[in-house]
ZADO-1210 file (C-alpha; in nm, 4 decimals, padded with zeros to 6 digits):
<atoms>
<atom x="01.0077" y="02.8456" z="04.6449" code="UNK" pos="1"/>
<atom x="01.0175" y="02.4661" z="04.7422" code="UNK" pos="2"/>
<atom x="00.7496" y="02.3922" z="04.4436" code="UNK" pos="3"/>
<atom x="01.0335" y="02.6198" z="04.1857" code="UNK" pos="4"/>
<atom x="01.3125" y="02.3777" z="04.2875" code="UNK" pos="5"/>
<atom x="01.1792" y="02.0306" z="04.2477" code="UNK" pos="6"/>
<atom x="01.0185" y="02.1800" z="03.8800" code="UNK" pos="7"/>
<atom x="01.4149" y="02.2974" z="03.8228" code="UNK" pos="8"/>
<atom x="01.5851" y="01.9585" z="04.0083" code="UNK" pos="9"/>
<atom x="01.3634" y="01.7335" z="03.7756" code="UNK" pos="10"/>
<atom x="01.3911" y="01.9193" z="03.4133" code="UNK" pos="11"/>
<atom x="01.6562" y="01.6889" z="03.2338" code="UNK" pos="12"/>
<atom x="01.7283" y="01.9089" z="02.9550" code="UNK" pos="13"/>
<atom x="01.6985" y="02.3001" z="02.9496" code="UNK" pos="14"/>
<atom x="01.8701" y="02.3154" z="02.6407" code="UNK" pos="15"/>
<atom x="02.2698" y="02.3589" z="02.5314" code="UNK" pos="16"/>
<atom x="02.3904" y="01.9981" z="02.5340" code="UNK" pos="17"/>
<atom x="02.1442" y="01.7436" z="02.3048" code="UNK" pos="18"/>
<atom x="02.0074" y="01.4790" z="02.5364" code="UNK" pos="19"/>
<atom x="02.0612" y="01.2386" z="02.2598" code="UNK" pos="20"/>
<atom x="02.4605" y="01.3033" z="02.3143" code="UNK" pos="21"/>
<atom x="02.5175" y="01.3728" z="01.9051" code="UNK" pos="22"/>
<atom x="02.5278" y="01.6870" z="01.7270" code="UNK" pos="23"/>
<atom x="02.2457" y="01.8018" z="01.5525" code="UNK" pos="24"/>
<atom x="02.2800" y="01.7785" z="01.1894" code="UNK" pos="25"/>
<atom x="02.3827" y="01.4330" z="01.2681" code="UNK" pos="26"/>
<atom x="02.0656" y="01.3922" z="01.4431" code="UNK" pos="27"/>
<atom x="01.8757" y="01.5315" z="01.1543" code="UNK" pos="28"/>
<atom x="02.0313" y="01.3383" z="00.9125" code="UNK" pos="29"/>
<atom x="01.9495" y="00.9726" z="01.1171" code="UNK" pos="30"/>
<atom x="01.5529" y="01.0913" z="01.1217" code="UNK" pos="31"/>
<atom x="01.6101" y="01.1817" z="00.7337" code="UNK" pos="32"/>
<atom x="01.7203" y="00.7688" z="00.6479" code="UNK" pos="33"/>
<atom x="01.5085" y="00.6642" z="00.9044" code="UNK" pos="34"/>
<atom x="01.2215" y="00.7913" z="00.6779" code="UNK" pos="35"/>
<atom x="01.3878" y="00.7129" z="00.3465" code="UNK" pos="36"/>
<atom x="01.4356" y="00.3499" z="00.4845" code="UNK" pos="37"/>
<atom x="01.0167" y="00.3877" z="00.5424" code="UNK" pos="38"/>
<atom x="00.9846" y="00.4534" z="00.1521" code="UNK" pos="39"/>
<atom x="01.2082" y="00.1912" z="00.0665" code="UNK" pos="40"/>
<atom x="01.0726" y="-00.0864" z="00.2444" code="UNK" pos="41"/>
<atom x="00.7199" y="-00.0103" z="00.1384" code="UNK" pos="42"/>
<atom x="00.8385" y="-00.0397" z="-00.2266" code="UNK" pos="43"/>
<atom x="01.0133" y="-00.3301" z="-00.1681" code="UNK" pos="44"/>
<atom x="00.6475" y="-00.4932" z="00.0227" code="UNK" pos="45"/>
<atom x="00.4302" y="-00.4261" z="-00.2524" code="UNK" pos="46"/>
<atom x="00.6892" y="-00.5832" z="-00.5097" code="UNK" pos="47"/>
<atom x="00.6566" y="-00.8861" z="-00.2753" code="UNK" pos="48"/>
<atom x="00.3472" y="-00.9029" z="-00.2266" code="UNK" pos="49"/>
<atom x="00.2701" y="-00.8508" z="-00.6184" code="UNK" pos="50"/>
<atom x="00.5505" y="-01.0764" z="-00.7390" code="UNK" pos="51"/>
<atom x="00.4375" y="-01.3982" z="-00.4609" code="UNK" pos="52"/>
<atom x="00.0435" y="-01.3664" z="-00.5862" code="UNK" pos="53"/>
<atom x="00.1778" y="-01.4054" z="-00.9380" code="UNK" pos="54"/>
<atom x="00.1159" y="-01.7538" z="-01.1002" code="UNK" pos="55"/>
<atom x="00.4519" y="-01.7232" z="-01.3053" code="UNK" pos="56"/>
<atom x="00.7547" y="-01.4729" z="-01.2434" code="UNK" pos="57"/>
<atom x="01.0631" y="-01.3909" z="-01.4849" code="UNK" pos="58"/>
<atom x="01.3647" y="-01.6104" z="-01.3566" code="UNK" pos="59"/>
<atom x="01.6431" y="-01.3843" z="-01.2699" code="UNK" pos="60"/>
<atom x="01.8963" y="-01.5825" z="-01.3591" code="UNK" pos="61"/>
<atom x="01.7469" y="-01.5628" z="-01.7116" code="UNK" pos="62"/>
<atom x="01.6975" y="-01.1726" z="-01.7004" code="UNK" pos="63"/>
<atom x="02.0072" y="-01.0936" z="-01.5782" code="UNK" pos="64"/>
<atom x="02.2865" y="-01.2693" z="-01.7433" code="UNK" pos="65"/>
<atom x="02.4007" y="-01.0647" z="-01.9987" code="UNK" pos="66"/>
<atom x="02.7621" y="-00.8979" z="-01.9671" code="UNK" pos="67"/>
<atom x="02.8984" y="-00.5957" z="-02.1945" code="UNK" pos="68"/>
<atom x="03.1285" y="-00.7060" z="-02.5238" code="UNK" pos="69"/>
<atom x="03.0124" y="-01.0807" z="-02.4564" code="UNK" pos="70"/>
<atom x="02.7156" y="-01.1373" z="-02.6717" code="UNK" pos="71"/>
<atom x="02.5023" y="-01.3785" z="-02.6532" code="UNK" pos="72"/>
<atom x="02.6927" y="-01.5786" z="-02.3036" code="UNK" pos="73"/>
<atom x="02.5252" y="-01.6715" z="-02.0529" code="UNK" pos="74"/>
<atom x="02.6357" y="-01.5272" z="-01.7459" code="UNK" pos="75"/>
<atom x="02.4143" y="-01.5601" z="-01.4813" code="UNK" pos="76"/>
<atom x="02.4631" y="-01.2469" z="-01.2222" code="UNK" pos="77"/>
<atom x="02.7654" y="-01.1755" z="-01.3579" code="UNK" pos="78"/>
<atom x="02.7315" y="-00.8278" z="-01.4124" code="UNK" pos="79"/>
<atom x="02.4842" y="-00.7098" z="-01.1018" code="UNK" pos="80"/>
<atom x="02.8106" y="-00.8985" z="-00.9156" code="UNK" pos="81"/>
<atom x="03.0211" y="-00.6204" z="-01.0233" code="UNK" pos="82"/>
<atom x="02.7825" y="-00.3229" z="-01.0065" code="UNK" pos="83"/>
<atom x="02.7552" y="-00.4757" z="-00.6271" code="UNK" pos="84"/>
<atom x="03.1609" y="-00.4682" z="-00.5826" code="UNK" pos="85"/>
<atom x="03.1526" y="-00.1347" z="-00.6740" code="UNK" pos="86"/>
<atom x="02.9041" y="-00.0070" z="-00.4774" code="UNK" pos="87"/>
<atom x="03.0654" y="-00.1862" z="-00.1682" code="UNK" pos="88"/>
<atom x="03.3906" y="-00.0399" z="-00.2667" code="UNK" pos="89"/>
<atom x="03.3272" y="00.3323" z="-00.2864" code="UNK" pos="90"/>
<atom x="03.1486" y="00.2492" z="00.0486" code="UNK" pos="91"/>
<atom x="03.4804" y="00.1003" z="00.1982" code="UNK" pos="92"/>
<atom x="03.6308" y="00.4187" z="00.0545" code="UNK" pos="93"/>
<atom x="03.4075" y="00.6542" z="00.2298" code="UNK" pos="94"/>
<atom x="03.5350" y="00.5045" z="00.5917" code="UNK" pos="95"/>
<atom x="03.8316" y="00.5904" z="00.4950" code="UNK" pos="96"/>
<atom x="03.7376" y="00.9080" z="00.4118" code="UNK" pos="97"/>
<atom x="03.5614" y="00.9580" z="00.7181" code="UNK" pos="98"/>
<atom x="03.8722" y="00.8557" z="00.9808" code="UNK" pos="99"/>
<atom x="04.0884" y="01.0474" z="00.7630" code="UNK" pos="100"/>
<atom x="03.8575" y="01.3507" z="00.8906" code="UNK" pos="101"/>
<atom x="03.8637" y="01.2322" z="01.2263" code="UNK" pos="102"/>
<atom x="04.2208" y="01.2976" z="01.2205" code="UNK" pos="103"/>
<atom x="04.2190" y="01.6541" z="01.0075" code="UNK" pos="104"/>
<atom x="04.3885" y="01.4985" z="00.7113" code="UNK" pos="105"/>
<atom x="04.3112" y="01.6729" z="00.4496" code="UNK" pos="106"/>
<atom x="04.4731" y="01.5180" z="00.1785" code="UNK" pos="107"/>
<atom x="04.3240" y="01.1543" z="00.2644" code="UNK" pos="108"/>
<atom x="04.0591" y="01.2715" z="00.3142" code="UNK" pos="109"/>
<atom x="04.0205" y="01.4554" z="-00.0145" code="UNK" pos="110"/>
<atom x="04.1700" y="01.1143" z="-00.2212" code="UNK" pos="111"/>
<atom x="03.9464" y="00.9073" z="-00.0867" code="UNK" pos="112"/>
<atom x="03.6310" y="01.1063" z="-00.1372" code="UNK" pos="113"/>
<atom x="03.7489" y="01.1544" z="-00.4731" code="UNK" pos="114"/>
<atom x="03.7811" y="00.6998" z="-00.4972" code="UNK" pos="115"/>
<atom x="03.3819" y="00.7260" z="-00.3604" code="UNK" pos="116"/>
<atom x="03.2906" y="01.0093" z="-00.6151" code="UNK" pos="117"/>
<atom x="03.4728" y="00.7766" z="-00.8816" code="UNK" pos="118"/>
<atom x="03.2744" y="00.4344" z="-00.7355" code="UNK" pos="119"/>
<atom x="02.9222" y="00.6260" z="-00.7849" code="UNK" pos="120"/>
<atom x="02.9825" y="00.7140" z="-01.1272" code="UNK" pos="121"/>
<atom x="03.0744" y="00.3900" z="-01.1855" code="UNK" pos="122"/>
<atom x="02.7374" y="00.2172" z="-01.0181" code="UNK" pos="123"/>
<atom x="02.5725" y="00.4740" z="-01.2644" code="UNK" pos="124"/>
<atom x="02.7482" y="00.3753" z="-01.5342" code="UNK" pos="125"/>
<atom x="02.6748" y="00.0113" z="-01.5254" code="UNK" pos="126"/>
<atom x="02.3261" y="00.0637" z="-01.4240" code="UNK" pos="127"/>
<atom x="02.2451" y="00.3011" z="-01.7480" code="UNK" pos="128"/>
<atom x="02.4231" y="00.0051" z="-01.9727" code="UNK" pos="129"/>
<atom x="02.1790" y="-00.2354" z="-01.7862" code="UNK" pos="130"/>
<atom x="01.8323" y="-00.0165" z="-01.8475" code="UNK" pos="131"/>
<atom x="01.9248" y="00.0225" z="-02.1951" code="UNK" pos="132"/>
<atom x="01.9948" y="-00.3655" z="-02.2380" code="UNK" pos="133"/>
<atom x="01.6528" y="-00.4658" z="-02.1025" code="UNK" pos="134"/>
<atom x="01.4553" y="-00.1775" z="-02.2018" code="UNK" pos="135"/>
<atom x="01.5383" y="-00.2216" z="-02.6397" code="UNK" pos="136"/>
<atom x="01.5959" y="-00.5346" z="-02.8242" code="UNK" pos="137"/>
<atom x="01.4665" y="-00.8942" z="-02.7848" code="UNK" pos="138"/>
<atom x="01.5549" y="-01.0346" z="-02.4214" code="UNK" pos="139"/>
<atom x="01.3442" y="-01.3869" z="-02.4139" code="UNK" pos="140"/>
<atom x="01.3188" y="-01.5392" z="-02.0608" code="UNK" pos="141"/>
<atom x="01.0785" y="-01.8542" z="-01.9881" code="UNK" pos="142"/>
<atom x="00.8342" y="-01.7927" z="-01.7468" code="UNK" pos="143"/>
<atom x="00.6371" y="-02.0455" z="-01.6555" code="UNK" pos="144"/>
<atom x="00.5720" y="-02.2596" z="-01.9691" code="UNK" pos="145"/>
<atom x="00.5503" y="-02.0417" z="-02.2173" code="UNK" pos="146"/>
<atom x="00.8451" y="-01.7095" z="-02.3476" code="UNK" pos="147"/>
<atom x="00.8357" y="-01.4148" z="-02.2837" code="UNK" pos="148"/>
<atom x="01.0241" y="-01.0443" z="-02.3656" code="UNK" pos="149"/>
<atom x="01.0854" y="-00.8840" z="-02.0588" code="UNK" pos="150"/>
<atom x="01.1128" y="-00.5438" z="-02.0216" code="UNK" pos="151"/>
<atom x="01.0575" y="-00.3906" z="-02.4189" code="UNK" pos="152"/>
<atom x="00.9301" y="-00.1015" z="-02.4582" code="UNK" pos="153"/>
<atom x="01.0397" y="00.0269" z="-02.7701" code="UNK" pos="154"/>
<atom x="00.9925" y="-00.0655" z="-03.1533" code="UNK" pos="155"/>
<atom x="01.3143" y="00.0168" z="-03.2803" code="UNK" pos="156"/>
<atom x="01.6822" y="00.0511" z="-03.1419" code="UNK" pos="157"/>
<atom x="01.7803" y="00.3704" z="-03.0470" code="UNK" pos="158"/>
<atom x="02.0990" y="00.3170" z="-02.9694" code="UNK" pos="159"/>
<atom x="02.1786" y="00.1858" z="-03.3314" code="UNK" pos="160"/>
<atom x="02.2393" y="-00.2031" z="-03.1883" code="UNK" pos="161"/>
<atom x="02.1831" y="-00.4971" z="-03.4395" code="UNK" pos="162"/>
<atom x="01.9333" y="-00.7534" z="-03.2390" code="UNK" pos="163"/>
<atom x="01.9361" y="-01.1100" z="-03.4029" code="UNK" pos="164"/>
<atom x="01.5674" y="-01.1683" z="-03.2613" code="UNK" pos="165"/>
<atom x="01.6157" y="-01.5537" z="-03.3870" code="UNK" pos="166"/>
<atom x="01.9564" y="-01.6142" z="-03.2209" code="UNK" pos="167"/>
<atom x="01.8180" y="-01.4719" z="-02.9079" code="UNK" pos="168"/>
<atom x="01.5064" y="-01.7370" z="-02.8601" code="UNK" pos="169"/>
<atom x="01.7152" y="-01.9698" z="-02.9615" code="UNK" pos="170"/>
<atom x="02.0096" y="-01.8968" z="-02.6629" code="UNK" pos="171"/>
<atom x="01.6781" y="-01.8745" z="-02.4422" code="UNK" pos="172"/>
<atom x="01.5611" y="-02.2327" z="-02.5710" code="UNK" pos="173"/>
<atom x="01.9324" y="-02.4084" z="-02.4734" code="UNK" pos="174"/>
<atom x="01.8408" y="-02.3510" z="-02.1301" code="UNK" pos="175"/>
<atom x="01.4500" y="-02.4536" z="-02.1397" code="UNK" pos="176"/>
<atom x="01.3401" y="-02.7350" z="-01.9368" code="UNK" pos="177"/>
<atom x="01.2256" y="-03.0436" z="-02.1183" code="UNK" pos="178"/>
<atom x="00.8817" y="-03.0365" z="-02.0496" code="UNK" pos="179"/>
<atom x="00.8578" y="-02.6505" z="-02.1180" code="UNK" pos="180"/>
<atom x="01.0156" y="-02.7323" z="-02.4306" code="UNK" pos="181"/>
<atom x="00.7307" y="-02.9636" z="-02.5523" code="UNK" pos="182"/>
<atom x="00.4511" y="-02.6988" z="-02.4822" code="UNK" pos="183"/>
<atom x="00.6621" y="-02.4779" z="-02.7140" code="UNK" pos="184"/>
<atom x="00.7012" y="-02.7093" z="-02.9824" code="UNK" pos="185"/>
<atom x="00.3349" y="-02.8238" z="-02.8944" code="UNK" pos="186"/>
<atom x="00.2596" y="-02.4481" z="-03.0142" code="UNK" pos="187"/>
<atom x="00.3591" y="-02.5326" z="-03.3568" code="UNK" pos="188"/>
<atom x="00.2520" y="-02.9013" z="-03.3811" code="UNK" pos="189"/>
<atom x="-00.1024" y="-02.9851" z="-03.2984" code="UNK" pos="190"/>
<atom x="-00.0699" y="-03.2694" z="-03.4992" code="UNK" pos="191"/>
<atom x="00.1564" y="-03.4420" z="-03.2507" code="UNK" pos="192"/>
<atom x="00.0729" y="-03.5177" z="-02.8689" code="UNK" pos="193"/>
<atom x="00.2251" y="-03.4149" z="-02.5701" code="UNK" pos="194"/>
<atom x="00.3342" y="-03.8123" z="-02.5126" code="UNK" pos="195"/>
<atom x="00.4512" y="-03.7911" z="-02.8530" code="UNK" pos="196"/>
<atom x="00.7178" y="-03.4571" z="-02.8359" code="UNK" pos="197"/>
<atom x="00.7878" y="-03.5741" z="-02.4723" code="UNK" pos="198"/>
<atom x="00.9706" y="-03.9097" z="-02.5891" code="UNK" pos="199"/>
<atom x="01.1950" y="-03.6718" z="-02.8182" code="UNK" pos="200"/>
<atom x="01.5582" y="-03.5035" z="-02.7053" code="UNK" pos="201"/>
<atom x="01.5908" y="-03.1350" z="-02.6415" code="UNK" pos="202"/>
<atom x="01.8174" y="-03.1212" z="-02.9854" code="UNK" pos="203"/>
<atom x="01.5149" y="-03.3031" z="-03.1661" code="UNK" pos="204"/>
<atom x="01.2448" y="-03.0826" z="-03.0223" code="UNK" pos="205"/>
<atom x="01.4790" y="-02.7479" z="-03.0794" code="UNK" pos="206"/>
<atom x="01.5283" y="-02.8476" z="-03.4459" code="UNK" pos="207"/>
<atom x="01.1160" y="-02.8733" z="-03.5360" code="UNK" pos="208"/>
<atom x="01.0550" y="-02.4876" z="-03.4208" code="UNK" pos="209"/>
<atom x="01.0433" y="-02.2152" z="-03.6645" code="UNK" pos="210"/>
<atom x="01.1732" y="-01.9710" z="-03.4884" code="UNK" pos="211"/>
<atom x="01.0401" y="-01.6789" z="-03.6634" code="UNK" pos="212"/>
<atom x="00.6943" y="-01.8081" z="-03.6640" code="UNK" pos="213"/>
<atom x="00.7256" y="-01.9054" z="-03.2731" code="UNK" pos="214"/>
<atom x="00.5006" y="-01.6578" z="-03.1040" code="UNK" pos="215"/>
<atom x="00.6606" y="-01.4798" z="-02.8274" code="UNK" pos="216"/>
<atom x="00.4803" y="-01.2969" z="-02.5495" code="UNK" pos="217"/>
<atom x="00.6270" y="-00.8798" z="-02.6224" code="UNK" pos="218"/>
<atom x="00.5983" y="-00.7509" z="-02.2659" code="UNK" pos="219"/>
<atom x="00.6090" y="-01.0537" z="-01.9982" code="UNK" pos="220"/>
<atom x="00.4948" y="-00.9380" z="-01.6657" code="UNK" pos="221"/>
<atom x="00.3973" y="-00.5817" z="-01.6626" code="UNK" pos="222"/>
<atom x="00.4484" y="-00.5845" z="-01.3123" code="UNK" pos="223"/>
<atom x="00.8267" y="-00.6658" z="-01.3091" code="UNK" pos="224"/>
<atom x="00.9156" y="-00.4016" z="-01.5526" code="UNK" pos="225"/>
<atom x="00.7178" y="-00.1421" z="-01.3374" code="UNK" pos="226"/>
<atom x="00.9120" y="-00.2463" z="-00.9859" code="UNK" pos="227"/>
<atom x="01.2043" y="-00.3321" z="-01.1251" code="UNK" pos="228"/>
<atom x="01.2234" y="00.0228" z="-01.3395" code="UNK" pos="229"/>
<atom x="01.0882" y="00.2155" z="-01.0485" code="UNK" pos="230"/>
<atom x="01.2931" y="00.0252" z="-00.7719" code="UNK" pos="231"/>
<atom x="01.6062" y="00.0153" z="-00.8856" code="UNK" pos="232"/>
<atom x="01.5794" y="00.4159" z="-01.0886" code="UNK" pos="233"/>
<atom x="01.4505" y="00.5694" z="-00.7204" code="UNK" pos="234"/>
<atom x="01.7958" y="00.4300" z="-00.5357" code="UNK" pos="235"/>
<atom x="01.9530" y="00.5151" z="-00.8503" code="UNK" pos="236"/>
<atom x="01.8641" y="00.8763" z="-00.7926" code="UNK" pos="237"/>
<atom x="01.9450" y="00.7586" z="-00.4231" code="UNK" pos="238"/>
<atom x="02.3300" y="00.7367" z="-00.6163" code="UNK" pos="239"/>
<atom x="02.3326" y="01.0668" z="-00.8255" code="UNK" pos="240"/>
<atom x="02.2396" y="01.2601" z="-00.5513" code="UNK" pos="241"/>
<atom x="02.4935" y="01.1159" z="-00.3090" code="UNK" pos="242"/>
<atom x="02.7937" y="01.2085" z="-00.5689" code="UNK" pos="243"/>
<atom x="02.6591" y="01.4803" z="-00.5793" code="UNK" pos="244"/>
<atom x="02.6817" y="01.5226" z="-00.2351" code="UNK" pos="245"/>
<atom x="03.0185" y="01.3807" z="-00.2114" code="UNK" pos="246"/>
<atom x="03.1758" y="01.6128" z="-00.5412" code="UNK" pos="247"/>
<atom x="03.0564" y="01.8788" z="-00.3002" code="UNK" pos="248"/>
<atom x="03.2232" y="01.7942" z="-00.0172" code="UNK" pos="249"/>
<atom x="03.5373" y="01.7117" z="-00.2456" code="UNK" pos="250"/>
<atom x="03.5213" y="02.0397" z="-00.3460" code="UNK" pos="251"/>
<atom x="03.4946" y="02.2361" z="-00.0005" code="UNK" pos="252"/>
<atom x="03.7424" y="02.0303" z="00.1106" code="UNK" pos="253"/>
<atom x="03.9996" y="02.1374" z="-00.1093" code="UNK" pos="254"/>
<atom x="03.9488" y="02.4753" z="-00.0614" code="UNK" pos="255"/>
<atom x="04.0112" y="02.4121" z="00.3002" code="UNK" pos="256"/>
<atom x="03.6597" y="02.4841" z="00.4035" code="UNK" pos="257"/>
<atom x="03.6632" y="02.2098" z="00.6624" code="UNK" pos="258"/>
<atom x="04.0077" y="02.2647" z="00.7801" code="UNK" pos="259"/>
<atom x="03.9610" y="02.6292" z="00.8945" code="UNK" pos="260"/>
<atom x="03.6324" y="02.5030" z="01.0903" code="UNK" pos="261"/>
<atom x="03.8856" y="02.2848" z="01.2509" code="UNK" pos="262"/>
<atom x="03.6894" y="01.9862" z="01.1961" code="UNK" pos="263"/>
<atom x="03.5544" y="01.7046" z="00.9232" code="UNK" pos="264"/>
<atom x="03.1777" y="01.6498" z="01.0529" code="UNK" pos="265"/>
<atom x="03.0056" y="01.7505" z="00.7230" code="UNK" pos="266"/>
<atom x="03.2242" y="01.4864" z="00.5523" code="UNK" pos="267"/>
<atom x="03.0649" y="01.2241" z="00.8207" code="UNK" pos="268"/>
<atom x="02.7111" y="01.3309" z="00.7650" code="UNK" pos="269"/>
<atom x="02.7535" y="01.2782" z="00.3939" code="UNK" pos="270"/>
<atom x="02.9134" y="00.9231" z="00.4768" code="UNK" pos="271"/>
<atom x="02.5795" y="00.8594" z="00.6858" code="UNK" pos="272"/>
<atom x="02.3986" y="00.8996" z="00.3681" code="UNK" pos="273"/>
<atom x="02.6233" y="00.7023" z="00.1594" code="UNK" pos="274"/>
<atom x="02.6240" y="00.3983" z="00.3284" code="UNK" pos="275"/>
<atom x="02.2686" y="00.4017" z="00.3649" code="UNK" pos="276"/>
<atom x="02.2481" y="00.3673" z="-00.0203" code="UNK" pos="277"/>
<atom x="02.4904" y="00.0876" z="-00.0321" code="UNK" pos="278"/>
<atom x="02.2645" y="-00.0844" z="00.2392" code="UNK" pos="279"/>
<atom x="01.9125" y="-00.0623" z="00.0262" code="UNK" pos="280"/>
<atom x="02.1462" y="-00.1998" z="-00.2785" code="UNK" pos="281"/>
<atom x="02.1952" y="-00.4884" z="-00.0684" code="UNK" pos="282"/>
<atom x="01.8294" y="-00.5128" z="-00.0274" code="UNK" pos="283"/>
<atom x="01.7229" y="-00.4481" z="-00.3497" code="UNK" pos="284"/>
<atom x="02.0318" y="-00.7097" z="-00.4986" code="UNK" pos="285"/>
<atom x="01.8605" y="-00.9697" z="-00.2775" code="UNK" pos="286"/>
<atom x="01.4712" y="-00.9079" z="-00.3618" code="UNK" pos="287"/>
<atom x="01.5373" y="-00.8568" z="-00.7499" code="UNK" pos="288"/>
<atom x="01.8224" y="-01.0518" z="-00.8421" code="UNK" pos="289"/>
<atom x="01.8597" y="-01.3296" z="-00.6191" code="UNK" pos="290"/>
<atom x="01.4888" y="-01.4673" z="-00.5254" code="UNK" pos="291"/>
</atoms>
């Protein structure tokens, strides 16, 4: 009898009440982004380690400057800036979705999923207009000393977009250093040294290329396009399924699903989840776009 009631004093949980103190499928869903966060931060290694034992990399600011309706401008993060405020927005929009469950108010609660739902679609949309800006058409970076086309894949245009291949390198050569500039030229003009095309200005040295005869590298780093594609299209996926998740909840809770359980918690789970994606964007904005 003695030996029955120390084995009964000293058992800290005989079920009922979780020892963690939160309720399960809140449980479930931490140990689901704990190992999500696992997957993510392996990709994000290997495209570290990969990009740092690289001799030459892409320069983001190169990559990424385009902006929709503004041509050829250079705009340097300009429009990974925005697909950022959105993302953070929708996330801001989710709290409030979430306290507006907290206090069983349905119609907050139901506007301000619908803001988040709105915010992902969005992100999705910008992302799709980025893919199919560096996946056709001429996009000429320098990397290294030398130019390169990152991330085309196709031959032609499917989406029916004129490319001016010559006014492209020549937008990428306004922003060429001086001494990358003379191996270019240098390409073309073997009959001139290096101490020759170096005493020359940028304007001189831009003016003896033939543009159409300047050989261009077609695929730059195969590396970058593989990360960068795989990357940023797995937390994309990370995106679609989360409005999906979110139209769901949108839904339920306008039928008054959640009010006649008497409480919001399925709305916090999903906000779990969705915040979680806006966190590996920041991660992803910082390894890709930034460094």
């Amino acid at each position: 009898m003695a030996t029955t009631a120390v084995a009964i004093k000293n058992n800290w949980w005989s079920g009922g009440k979780s020892p963690f103190n939160v309720e399960y499928g809140k449980l479930m869903m931490w140990y689901f982004l704990i190992s999500d966060a696992f997957t993510f931060g392996a990709f994000l290694i290997s495209y570290g380690t990969i990009r740092f034992s690289q001799n030459y990399w892409p320069n983001p600011n190169a990559v990424y400057n385009a902006f929709p309706g503004t041509g050829h401008a250079n705009l340097p993060l300009a429009f990974v800036s925005l697909m950022t405020f959105i993302l953070i927005f929708s996330s801001v929009t989710m709290v409030l979705a979430v306290h507006a469950g907290h206090h069983n108010n349905k119609k907050d609660v139901v506007k301000w999923l619908a803001w988040t739902v709105i915010g992902g679609l969005a992100f999705l949309a910008c992302q799709a207009w980025e893919w199919t800006h560096l996946i056709t058409g001429y996009h000429v970076v320098l990397t290294g000393n030398h130019l390169d086309v990152v991330g085309t894949t196709v031959t032609g245009n499917p989406w029916g977009v004129h490319i001016d291949r010559a006014a492209t390198i020549a937008d990428a050569l306004k922003n060429t250093p001086h001494e990358a500039l003379v191996n270019v030229v240098h390409t073309q003009h073997h009959d001139m040294s290096h101490h020759q095309l170096a005493a020359m200005s940028d304007d001189q040295l831009r003016g003896m290329l033939n543009l159409a005869e300047l050989h261009v590298t077609e695929k730059g780093p195969v590396a970058f396009g593989g990360f960068f594609f795989g990357i940023t299209g797995f937390h994309g996926f990370h995106v679609f399924s989360g409005v999906i998740i979110n139209s769901i909840m949108l839904i339920m809770a306008q039928k008054d699903v959640f009010a006649k359980r008497g409480h919001y918690l399925m709305i916090e789970k999903a906000g779990l989840y969705w915040h979680f994606v806006d966190l590996v964007w920041v991660f992803v904005f910082l390894c890709f776009y930034l460094i």
